[in-house]
N, C-alpha and C positions, 0 to 999 in steps of 0.2 A: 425749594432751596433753603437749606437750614443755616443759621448764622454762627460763625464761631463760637460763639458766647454758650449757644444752644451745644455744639459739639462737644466740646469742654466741660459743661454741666453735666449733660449724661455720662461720659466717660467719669465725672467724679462719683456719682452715684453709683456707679458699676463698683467702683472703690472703692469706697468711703464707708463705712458702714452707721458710722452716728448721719451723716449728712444723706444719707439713706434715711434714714428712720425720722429723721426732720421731712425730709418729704415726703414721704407716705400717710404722714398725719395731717400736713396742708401743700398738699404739692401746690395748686397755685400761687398759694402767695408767696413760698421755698422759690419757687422759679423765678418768681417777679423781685424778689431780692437779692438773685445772683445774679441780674443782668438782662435777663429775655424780657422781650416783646411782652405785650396781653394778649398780641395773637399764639406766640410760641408756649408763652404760660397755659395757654388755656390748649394750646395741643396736650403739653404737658401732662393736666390735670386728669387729662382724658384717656392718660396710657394705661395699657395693661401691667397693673403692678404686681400682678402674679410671675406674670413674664419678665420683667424687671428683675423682683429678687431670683429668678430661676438663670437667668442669665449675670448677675452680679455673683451666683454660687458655682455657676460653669467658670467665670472667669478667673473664681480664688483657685478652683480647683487644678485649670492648668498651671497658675500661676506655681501653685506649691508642686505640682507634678514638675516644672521644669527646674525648680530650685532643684528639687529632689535628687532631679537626673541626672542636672549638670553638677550636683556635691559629688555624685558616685561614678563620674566618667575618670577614666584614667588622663593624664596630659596630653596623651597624643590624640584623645576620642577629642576633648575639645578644642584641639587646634583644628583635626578635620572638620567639624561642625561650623566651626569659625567662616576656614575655607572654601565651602562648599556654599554660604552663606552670603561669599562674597562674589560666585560664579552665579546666581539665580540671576 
């Protein structure tokens, strides 16, 4: 069971890219000063941080793919999208 504090930190690292770069050079003690455990730090410490930045550059990548799409959709594309958003 992972704790808020834990959810919240990885989601900033996906983000963040200086607060990235701070943790890759000490992720335990990055961790221990945003809040986690010594247990959750020391999972932390222990993550794949290959996988980390490969998934923090999947995430820019849709992120600028949806700005992208959503600049170039006409008005009526984004109200369907809206729509269809509110029917899942």
């Amino acid at each position: 069971m992972s704790s808020a504090a834990l959810e919240t930190y990885l989601a900033r690292l996906y983000t963040d890219d200086a607060l990235r770069d701070a943790f890759l050079l000490d992720p335990r003690t990055q961790a221990l000063l945003h809040g986690l455990s010594p247990q959750e730090a020391g999972a932390m410490a222990a993550m794949d941080r290959i996988g980390l930045q490969m998934a923090a550059a999947s995430y820019r990548a849709k992120q600028a793919g949806r700005a992208e799409h959503g600049s170039q959709a006409r008005p009526v594309q984004r109200w369907w999208r809206r729509l269809l958003q509110v029917w899942r």
